[in-house]
N, CA, C and O atoms as a DFTB+ gen file, in Angstrom:
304 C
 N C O
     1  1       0.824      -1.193       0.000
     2  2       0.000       0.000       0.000
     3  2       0.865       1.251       0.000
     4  3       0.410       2.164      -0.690
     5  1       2.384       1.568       0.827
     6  2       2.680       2.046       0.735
     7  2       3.154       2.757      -0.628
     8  3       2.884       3.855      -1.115
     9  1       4.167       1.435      -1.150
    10  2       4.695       1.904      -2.732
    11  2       3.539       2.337      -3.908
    12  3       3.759       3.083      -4.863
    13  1       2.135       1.610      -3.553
    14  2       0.867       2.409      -4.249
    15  2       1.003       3.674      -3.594
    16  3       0.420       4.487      -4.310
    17  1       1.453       4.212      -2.649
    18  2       0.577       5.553      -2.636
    19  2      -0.613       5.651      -1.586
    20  3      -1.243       6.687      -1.373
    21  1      -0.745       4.929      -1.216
    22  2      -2.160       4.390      -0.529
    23  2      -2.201       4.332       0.984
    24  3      -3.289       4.042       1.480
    25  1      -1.289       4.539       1.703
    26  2      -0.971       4.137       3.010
    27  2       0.398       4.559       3.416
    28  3       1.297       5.116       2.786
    29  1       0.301       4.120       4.692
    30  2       2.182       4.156       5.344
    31  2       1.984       2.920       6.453
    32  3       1.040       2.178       6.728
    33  1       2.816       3.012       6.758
    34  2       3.486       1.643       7.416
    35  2       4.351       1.632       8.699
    36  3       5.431       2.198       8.533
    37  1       4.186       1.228       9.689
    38  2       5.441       1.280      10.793
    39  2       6.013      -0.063      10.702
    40  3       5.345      -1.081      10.884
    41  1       7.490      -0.048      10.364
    42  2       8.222      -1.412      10.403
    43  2       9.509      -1.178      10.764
    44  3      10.148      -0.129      10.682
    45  1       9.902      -2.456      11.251
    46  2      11.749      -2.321      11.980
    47  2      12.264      -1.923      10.854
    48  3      11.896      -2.139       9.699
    49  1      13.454      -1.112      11.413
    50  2      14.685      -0.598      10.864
    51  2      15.226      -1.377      10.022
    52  3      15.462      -0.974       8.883
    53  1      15.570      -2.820      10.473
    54  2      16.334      -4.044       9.820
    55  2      15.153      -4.362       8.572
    56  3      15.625      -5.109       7.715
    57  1      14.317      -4.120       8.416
    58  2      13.699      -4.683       7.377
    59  2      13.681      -3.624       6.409
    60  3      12.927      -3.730       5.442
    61  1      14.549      -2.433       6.570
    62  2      14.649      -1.115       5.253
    63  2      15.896      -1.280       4.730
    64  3      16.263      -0.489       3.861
    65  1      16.720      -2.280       5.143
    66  2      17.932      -2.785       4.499
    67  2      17.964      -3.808       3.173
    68  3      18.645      -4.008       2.168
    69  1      16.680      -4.361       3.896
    70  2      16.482      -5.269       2.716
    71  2      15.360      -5.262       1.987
    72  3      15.163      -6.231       1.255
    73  1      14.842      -4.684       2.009
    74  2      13.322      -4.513       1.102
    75  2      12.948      -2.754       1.211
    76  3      12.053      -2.252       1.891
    77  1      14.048      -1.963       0.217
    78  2      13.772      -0.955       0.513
    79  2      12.946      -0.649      -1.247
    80  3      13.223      -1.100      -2.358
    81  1      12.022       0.182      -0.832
    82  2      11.160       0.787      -2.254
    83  2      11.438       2.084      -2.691
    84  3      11.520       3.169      -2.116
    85  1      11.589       1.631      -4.093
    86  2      12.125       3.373      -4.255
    87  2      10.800       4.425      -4.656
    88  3       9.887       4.244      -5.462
    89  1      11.038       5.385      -3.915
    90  2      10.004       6.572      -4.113
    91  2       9.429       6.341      -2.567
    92  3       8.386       6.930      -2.285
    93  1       9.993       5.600      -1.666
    94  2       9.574       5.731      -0.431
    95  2      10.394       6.451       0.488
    96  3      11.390       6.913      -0.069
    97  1      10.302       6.745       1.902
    98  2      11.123       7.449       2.365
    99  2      11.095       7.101       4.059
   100  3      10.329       7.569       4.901
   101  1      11.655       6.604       4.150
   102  2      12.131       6.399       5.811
   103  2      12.188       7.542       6.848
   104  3      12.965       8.487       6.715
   105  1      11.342       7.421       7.876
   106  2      11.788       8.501       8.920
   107  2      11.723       7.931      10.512
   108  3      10.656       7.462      10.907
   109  1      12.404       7.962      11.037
   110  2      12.648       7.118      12.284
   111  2      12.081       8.351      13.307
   112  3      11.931       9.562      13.149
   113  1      11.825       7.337      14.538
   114  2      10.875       7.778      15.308
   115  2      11.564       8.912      16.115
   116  3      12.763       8.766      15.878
   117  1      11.426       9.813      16.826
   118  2      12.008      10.751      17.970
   119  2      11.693      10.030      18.883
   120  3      10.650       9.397      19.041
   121  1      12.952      10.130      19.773
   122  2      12.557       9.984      21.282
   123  2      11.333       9.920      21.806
   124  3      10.488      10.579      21.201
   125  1      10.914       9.226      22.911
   126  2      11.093       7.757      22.925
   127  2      10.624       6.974      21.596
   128  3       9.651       6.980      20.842
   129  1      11.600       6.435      21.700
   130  2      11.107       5.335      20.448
   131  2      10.635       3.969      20.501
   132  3      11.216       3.352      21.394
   133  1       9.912       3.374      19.956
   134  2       8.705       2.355      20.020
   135  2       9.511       1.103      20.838
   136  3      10.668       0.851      20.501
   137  1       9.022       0.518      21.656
   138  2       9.793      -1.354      22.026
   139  2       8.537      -2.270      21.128
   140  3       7.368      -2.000      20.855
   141  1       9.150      -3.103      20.925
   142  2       8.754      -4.410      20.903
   143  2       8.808      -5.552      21.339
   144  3       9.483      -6.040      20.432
   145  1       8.600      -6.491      22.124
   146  2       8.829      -7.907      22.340
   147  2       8.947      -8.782      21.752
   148  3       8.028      -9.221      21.061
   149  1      10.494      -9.506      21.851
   150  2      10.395     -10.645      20.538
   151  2      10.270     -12.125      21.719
   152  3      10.559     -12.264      22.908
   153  1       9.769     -12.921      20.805
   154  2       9.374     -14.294      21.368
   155  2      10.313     -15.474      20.518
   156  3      10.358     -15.508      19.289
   157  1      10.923     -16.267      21.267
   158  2      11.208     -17.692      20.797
   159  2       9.871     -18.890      20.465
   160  3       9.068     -19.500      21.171
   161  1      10.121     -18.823      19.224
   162  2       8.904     -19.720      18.975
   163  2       9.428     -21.291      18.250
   164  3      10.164     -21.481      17.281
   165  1       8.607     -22.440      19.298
   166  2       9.205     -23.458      18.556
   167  2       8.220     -24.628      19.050
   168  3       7.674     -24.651      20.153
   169  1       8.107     -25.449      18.190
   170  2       7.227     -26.706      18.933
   171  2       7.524     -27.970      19.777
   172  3       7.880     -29.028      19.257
   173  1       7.423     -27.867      20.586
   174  2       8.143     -28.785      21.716
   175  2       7.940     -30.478      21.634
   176  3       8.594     -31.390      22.141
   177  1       6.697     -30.476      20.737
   178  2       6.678     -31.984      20.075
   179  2       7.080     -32.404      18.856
   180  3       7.087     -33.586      18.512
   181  1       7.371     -31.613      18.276
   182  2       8.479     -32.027      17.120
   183  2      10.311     -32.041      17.263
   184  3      11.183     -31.328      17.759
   185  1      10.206     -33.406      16.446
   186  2      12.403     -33.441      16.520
   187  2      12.621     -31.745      16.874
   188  3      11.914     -30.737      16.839
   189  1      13.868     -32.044      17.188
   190  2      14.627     -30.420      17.531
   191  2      16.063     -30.915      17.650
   192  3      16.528     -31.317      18.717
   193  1      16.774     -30.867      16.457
   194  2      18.306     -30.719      16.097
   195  2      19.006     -30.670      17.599
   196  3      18.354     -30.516      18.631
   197  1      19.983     -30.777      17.563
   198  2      21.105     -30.299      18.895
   199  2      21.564     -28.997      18.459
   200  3      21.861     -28.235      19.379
   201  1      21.668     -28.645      17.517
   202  2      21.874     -27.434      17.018
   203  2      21.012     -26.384      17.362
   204  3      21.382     -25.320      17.859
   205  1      19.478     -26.796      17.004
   206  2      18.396     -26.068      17.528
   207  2      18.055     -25.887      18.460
   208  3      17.629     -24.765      18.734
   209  1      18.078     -27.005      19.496
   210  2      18.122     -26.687      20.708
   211  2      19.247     -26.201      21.607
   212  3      19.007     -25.758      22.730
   213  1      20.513     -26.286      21.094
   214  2      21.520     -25.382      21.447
   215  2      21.267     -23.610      21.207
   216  3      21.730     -22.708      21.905
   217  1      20.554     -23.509      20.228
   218  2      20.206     -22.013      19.747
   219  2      19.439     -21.715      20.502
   220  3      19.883     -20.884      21.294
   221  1      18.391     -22.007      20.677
   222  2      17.007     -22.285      21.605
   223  2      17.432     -21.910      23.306
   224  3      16.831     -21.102      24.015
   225  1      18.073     -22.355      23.520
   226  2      18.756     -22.350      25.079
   227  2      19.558     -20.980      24.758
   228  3      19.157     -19.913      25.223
   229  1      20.640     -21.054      23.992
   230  2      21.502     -19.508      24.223
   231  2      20.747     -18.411      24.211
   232  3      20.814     -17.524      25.062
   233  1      19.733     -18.429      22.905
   234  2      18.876     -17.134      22.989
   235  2      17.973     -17.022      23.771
   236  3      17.743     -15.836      24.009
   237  1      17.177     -17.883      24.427
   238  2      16.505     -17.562      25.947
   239  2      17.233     -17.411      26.711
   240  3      16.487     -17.108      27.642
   241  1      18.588     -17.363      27.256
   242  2      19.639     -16.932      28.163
   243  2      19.880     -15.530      27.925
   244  3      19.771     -14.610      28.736
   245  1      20.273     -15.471      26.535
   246  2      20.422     -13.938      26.126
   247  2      19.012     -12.981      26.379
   248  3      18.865     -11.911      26.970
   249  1      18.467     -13.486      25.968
   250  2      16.792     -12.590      25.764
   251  2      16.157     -12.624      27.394
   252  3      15.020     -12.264      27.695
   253  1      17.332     -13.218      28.466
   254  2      16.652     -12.766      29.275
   255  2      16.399     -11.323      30.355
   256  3      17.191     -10.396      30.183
   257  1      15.635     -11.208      31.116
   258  2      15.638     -10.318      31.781
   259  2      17.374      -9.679      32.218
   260  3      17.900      -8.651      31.791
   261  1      17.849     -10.520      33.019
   262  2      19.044     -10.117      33.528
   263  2      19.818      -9.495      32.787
   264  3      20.540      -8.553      33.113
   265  1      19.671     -10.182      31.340
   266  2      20.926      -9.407      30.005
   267  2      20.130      -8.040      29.583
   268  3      20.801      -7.150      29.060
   269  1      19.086      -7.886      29.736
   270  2      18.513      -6.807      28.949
   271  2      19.059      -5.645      29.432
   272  3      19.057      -5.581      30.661
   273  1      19.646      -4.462      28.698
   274  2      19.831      -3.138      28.720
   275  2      18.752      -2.500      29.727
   276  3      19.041      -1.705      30.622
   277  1      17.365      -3.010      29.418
   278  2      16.667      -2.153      30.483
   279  2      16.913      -2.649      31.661
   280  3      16.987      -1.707      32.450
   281  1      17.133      -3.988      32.363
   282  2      16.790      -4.028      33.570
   283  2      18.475      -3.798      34.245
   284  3      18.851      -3.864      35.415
   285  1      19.283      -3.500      32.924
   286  2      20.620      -2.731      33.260
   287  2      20.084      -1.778      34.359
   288  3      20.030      -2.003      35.568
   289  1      19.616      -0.432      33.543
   290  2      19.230       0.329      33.536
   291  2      18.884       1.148      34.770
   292  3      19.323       2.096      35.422
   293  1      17.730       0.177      34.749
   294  2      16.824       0.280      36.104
   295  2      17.460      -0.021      36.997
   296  3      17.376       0.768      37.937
   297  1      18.591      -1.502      37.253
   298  2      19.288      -1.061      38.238
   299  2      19.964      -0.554      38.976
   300  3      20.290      -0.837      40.129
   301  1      20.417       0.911      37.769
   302  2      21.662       1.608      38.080
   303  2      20.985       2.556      39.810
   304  3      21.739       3.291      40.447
């Protein structure tokens, strides 16, 4: 809708790297700028690689509370 003319759009940053339209125009938010929550999504009754579940485990370690910048933050 956008590249019609027809609309606008709010989308991550990382996705104007790769699917950028020409005749469109990017403008990022001012202070404060938007959060989102990302989720690990996976099905717990299907196979799951050692690989995958090695990924699976690091990034819920990473993505957790303790690592996050905000609850940095807040504890200063």
């Amino acid at each position: 809708m956008v590249a019609a003319g027809i609309g606008l759009s709010i989308v991550p940053q990382m996705m104007l790297k790769h699917h950028a339209t020409p005749g469109c125009v990017s403008l990022p938010f001012a202070p404060p700028v938007p959060e989102r929550e990302i989720n690990i999504l996976y099905n717990p009754l299907r196979f799951q690689s050692k690989a995958a579940a090695a990924f699976r485990q690091e990034a819920a370690a990473a993505l957790s509370p303790q690592n996050s910048s905000i609850a940095s933050d807040a504890q200063q």
